[in-house]
C-alpha positions in Angstrom: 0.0 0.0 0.0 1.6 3.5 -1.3 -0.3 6.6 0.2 1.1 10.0 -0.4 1.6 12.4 2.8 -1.2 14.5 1.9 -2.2 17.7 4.8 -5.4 16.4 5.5 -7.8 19.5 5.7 -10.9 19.1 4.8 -12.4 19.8 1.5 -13.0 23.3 0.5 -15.8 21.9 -1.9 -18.2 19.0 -0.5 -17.2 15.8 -1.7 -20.2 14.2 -2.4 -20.6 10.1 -3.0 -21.5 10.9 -6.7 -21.9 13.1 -8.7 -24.1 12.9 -12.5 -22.9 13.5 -16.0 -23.6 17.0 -16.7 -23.1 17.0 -20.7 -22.3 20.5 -22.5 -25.0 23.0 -22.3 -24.4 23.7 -25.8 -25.2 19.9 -26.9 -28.7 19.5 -25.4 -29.7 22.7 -26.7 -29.3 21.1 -29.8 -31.2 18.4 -28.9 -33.5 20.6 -27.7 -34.1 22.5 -30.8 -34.7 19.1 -32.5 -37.7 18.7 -30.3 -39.4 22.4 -30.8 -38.7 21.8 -34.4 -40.4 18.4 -34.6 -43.4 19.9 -31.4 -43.5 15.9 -30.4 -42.6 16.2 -26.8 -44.1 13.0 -25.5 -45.7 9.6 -26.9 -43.2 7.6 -28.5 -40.9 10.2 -30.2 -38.7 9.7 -32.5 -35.9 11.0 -29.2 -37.5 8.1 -27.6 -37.4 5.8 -30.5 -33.7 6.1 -31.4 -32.4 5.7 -27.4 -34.3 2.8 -27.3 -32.3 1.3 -30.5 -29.0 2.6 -29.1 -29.9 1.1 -26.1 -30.6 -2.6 -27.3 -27.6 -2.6 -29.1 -25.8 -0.9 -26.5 -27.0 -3.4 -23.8 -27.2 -6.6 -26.4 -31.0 -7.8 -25.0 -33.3 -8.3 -27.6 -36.4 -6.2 -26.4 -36.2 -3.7 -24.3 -38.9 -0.7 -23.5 -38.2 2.6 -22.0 -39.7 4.1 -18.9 -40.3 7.2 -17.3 -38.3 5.8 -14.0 -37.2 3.0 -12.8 -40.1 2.3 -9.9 -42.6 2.3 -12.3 -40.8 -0.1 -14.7 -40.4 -2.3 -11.8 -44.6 -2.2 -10.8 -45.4 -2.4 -14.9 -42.9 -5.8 -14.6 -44.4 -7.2 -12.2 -47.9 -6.5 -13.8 -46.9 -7.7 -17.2 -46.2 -11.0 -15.7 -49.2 -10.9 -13.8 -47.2 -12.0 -10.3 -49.7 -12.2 -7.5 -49.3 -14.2 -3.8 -45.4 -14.0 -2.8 -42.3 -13.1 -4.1 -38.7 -14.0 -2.4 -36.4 -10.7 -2.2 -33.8 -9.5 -0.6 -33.9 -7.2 2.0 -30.4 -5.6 1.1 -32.1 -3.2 -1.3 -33.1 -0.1 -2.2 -36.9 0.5 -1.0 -38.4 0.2 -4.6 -37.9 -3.1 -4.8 -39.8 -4.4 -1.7 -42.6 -1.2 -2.5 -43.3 -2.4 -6.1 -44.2 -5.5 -4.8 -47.0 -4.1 -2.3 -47.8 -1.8 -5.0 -48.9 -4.4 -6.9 -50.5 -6.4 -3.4 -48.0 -9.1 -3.4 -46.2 -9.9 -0.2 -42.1 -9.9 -0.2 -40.6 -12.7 1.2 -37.0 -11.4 2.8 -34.2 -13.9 1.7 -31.1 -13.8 3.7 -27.7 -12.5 1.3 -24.5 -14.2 0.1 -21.7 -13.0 2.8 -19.7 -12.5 -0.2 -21.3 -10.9 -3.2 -24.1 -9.2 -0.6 -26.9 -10.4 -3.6 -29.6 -12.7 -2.4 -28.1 -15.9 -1.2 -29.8 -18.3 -4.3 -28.4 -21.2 -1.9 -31.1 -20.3 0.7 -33.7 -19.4 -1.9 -35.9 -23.1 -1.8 -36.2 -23.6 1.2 -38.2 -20.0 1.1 -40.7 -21.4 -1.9 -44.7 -22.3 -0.7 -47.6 -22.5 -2.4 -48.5 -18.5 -2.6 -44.8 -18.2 -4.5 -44.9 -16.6 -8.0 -41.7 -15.4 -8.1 -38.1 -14.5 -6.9 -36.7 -10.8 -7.2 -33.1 -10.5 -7.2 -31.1 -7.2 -6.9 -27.6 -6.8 -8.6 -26.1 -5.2 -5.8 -23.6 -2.4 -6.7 -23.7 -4.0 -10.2 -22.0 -7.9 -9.0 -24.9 -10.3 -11.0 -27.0 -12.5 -8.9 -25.8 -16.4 -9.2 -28.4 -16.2 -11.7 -27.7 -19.9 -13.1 -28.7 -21.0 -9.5 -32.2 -19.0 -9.5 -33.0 -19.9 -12.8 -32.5 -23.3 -12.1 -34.7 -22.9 -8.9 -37.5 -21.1 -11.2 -37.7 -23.7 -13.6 -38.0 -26.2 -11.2 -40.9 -24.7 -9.6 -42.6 -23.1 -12.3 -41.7 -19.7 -10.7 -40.8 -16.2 -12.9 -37.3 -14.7 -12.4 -37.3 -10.7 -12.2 -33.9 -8.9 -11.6 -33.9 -5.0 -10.3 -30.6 -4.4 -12.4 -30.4 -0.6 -11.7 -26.9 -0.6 -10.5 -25.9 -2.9 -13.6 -25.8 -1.0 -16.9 -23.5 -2.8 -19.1 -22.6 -5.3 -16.9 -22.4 -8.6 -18.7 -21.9 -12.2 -17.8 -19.3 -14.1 -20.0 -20.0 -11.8 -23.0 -23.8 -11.8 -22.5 -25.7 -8.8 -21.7 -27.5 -8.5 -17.9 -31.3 -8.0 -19.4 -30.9 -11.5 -20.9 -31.3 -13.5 -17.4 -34.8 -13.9 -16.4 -37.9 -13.4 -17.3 -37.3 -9.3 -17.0 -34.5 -6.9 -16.0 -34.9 -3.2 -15.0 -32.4 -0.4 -15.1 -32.6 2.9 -13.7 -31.3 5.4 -15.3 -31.5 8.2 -12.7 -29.1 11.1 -12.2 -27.5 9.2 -9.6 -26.6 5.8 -12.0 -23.7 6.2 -14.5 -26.2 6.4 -17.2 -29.1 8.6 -16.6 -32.2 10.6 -18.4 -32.6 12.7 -15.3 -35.3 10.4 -14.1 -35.8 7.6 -16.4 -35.4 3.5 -16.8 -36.4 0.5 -18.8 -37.3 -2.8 -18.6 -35.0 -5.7 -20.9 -36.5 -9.0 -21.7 -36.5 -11.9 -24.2 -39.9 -12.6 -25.8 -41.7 -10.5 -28.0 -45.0 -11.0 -26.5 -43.7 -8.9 -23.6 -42.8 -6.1 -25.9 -46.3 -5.8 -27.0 -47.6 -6.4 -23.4 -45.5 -4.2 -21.6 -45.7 -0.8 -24.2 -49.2 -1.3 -23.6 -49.2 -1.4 -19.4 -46.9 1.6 -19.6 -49.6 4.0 -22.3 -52.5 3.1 -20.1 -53.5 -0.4 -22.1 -54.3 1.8 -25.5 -54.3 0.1 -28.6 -55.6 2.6 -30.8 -57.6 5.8 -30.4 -60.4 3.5 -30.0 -59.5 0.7 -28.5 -58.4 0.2 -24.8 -57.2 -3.1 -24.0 -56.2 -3.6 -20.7 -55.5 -1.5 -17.2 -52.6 0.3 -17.9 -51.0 3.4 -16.4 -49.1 6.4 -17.8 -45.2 5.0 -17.7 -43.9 6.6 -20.9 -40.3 8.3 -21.1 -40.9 12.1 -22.8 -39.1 13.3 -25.8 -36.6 15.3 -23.2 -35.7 12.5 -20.9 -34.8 10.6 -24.1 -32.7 13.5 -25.5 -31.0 13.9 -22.8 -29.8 10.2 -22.3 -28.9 10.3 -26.1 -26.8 13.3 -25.2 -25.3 11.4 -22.3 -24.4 8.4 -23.9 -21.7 10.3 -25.4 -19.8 10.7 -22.4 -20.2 6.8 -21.0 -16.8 5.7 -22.4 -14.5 8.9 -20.6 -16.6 8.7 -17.5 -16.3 4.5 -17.2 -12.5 5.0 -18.2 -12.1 8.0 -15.1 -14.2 5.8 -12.8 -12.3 2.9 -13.3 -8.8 4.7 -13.1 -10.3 6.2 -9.5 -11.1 2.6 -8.5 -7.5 1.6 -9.1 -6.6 4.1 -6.9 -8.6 3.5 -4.4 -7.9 -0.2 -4.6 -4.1 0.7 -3.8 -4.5 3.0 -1.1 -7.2 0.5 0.7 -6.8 -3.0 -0.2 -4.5 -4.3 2.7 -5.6 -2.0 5.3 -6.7 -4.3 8.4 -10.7 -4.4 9.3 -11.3 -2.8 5.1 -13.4 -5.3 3.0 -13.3 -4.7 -0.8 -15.9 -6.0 -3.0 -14.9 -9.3 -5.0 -13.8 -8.6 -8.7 -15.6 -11.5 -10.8 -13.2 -11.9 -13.8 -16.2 -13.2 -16.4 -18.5 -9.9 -15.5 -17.9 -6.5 -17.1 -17.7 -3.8 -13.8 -20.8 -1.2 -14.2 -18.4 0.9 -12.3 -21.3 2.4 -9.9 -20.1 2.6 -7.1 -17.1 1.8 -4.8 -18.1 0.1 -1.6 -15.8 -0.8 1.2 -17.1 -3.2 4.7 -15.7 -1.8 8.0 -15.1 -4.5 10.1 -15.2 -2.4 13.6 -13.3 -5.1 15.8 -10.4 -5.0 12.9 -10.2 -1.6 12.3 -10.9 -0.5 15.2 -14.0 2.0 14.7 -17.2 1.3 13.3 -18.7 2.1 10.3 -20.7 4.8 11.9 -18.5 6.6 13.2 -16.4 7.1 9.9 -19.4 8.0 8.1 -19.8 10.6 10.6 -16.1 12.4 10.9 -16.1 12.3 7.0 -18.5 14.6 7.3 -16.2 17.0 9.4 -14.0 16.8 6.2 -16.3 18.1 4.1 -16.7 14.7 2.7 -20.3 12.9 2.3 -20.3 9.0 2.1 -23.4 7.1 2.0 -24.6 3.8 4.2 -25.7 1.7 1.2 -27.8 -0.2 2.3 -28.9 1.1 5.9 -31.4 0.2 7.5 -32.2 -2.9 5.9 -36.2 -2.8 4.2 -37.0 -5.4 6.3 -36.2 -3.0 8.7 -38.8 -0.5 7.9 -42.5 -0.4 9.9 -44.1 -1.3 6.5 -42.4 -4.9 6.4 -41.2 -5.4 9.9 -44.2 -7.3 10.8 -43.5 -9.9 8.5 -42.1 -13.4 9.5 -39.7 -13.0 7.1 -38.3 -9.6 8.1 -37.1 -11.4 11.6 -33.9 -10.8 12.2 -33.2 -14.5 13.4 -34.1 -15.0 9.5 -31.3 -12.7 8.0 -28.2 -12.8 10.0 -25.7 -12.2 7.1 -27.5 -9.0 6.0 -28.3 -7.5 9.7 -24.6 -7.8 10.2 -23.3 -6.6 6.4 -25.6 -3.5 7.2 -23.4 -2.5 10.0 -20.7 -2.3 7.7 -21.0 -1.3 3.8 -19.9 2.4 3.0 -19.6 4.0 -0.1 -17.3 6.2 -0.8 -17.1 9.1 -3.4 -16.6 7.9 -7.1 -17.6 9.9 -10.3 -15.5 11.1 -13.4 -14.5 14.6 -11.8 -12.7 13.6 -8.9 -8.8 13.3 -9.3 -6.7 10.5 -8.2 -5.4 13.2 -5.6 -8.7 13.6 -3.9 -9.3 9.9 -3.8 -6.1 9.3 -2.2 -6.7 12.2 0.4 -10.3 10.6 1.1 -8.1 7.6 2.0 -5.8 9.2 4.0 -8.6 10.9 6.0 -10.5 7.2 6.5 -7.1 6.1 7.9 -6.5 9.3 10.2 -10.0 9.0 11.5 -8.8 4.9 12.1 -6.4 6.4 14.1 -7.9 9.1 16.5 
């Protein structure tokens, strides 16, 4: 480990855990003017037409259908595959995914998570199936895929669908293939925090047609045809601007992957032997979405807890975030549930205590990231 003797001051500017592509002013004006020029600002656009091409091919799924965020993808996916009773989940989530499946008055059923990976343990998984089971949600924490040969295999077994909350995961692929081909559906966010965003936005990726045609009419509130409405849809559509603005955007993926992954090298220097400092697993036949970088604190090791560093970052003018504190089954809406029992999810109550993420995003400079680790290991030491 090589740190350089930085004077540890805190930042004059906030350091904040991300940060979203702002493209040039200059360039979405353009792509604004192609809208007032065309007066189409919503409805399947041709903005919203070509990101959705650039986006299969980008992503290599066959189908995929864009939303007007990620939440509401989620709900129309769970819709279009007409899930009712339980679903499995994890509780190491974001609260969408638990929510969409109240939403849509289904009851989550909290799976404990793989100590390693931090994505639903698929080992545990069966013994979590009953009669009321339609389906298993999995999460793609910090973009590291689910073992999703495991569920799939668990799926088919029981006649269960497979649904994947891939917002962390854009790009990410598995031995080549793209993430939005495991499953019966993926969804990506494409928010201003994610490396890709539309501002708010997401989509939903999937493999048969008949979901295509299913799903674009869930999202336009089930209309056919001025005349004909054919099922109980509601208004999920991305608008002409969101879509302009991801086409604008996409430009810049390349440089900002290339920064980020330059700033996890660094980070990956300065941290990786440090005593009581977890590092998230590398898998070498997954593509890195380069989301987020997310270290465990292991208080007994390194001699603070997680906590506390979150909170004397602060004093440095530097804002981490717990992701994923408190655990959903956590919250008053779920806590009820047998499932939600801490007994039940030991690996997750514990891995809660510890995950931080720390600042990543194109702007930052290798000096800043090495100062952030110099402050972590002077607030180790006080």
């Amino acid at each position: 480990m090589q740190i350089i003797t930085i004077q540890n001051e805190p930042f004059d500017q906030p350091i904040y855990v991300t940060r979203p592509i702002l493209p040039s002013l200059d360039r979405i004006t353009e792509k604004l003017q192609e809208i007032w020029d065309s007066k189409w600002l919503t409805n399947n656009g041709p903005q919203h037409s070509l990101l959705e091409s650039k986006l299969v091919n980008m992503l290599n799924v066959p189908y995929l259908s864009l939303f007007n965020n990620g939440t509401i993808a989620l709900i129309t996916a769970c819709q279009s595959l007409r899930l009712a009773g339980e679903v499995i989940t994890t509780p190491f989530t974001f609260p969408a995914s638990p929510h969409v499946l109240t939403w849509n008055n289904i009851k989550p059923i909290f799976c404990d998570i793989d100590p390693v990976t931090m994505n639903i343990d698929a080992n545990k998984v069966e013994s979590m199936i009953t009669p009321q089971t339609s389906a298993i949600l999995g999460v793609h924490v910090y973009g590291t895929p689910c073992n999703v040969i495991k569920i799939q295999e668990i799926a088919d077994k029981y006649g269960l669908k497979v649904i994947y909350d891939a917002a962390h995961a854009f790009n990410v692929e598995i031995d080549g293939v793209g993430i939005g081909n495991f499953g019966d559906i993926s969804m990506m966010s494409f928010h201003a925090t994610k490396l890709f965003h539309t501002v708010e936005g997401g989509a939903l990726m999937f493999k048969d047609p008949n979901l295509k045609t299913r799903i674009d009419f869930l999202k336009n509130f089930g209309i056919k045809n001025e005349e004909e409405v054919v099922m109980p849809g509601i208004n999920g559509k991305m608008n002409e601007i969101q879509a302009a603005i991801g086409l604008v955007v996409l430009n810049y993926i390349e440089d900002e992957r290339n920064k980020r992954k330059a700033l996890i090298s660094k980070y990956k220097e300065c941290l990786e032997y440090v005593p009581g400092i977890k590092l998230l697993p590398e898998n070498s036949n997954c593509t890195n979405s380069y989301q987020y970088f997310v270290i465990r604190i292991e208080q007994e090791i390194f001699g603070c807890s997680r906590n506390y560093v979150h909170e004397k970052f602060k004093e440095y003018n530097i804002f981490t975030r717990k992701y994923f504190y408190p655990l959903c089954s956590d919250y008053p809406c779920y806590k009820q549930l047998p499932s939600a029992s801490s007994v039940n999810l030991p690996v997750a109550n514990a891995i809660s205590q510890q995950v931080l993420s720390l600042p990543l995003y194109g702007e930052l400079s290798t000096y800043e990231v090495e100062k952030i680790c110099n402050i972590l290991l002077e607030i180790r030491g006080k």
